[in-house]
C-alpha positions in Angstrom: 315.1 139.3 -24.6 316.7 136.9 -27.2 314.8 134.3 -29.0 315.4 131.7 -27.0 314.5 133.4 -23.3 310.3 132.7 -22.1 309.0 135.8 -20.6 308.5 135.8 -17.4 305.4 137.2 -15.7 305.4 140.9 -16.2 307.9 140.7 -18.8 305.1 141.7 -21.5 303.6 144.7 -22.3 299.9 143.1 -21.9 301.1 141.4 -18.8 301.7 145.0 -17.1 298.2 146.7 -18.7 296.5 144.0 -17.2 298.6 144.2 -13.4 297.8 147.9 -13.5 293.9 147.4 -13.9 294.0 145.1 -11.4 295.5 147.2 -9.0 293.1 150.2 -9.9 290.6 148.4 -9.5 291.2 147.0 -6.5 292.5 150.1 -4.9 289.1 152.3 -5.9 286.4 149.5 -5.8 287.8 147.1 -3.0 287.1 147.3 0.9 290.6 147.2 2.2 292.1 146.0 5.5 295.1 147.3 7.5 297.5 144.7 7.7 298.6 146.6 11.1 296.8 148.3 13.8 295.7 152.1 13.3 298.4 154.3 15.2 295.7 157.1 16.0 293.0 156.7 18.5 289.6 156.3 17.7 288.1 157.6 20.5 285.6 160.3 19.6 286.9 164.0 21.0 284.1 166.2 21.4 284.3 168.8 18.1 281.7 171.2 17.1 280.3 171.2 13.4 282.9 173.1 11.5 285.4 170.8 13.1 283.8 167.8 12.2 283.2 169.3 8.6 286.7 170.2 8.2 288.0 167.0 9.4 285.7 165.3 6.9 287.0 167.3 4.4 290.7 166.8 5.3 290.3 162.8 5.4 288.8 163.0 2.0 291.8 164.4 0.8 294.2 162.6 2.6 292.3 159.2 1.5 292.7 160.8 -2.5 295.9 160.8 -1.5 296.4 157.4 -0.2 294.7 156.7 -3.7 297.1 157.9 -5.9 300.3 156.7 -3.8 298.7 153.2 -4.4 298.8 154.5 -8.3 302.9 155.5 -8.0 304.1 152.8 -5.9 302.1 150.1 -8.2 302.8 151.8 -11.7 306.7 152.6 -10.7 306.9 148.6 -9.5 305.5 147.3 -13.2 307.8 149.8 -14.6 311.2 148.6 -13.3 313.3 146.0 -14.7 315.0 146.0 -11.2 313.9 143.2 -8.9 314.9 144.6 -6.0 313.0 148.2 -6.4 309.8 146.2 -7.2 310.3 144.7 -4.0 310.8 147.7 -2.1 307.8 149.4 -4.0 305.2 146.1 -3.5 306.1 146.9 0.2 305.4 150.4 0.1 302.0 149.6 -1.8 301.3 147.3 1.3 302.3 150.1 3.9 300.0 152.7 1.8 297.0 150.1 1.8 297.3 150.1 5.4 297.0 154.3 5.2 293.9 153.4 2.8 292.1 151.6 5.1 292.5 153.6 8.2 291.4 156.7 6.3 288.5 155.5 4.9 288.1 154.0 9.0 288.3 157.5 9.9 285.4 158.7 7.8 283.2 155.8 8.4 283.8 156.9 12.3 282.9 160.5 11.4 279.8 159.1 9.3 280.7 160.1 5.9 282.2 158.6 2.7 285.3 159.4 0.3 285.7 161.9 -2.4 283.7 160.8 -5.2 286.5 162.1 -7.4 
């Protein structure tokens, strides 16, 4: 950037520390809501106790997951200098929100929480 160019949101350093904790934040401490309807069904199938554990158990990994894609997507999108790859990761942050929040659905419907971790 030459002397006489003003630096555009996100163009600092600070500016992109400060995006980052934002979006950790919100992605950890923050209720979220799908921006589209949950593909599985939520009907309740019969399972016995080691099935319902293991599901549990599964959904708290997958949600982890969902946790750290929001991590990628958001930290590869204040990395780039190319407009049109932050675009196409903000929208895959949006798509994995939507993953977030039907995971952590799931395990409010099998009456448990998220990892801790």
């Amino acid at each position: 950037m030459n002397s006489r160019q003003r630096p555009t949101i996100l163009d600092t350093p600070l500016d992109r520390v400060l995006m980052l904790a934002d979006s950790a934040l919100r992605t950890v401490a923050s209720r979220h809501h799908a921006q589209r309807p949950c593909p599985g069904t939520t009907a309740e199938q019969s399972m016995s106790a080691s099935e319902k554990d293991e599901s549990i158990a599964l959904m708290r990994v997958n949600h982890v997951g969902e946790v750290c894609a929001q991590a990628l997507y958001t930290g590869q999108a204040l990395a780039s200098r190319n407009p049109a790859l932050q675009r196409q990761l903000d929208a895959a942050s949006r798509e994995e929100t939507d993953h977030l929040a039907w995971t952590a659905e799931r395990l409010q419907e099998l009456k448990d929480r998220p990892s801790y971790l």
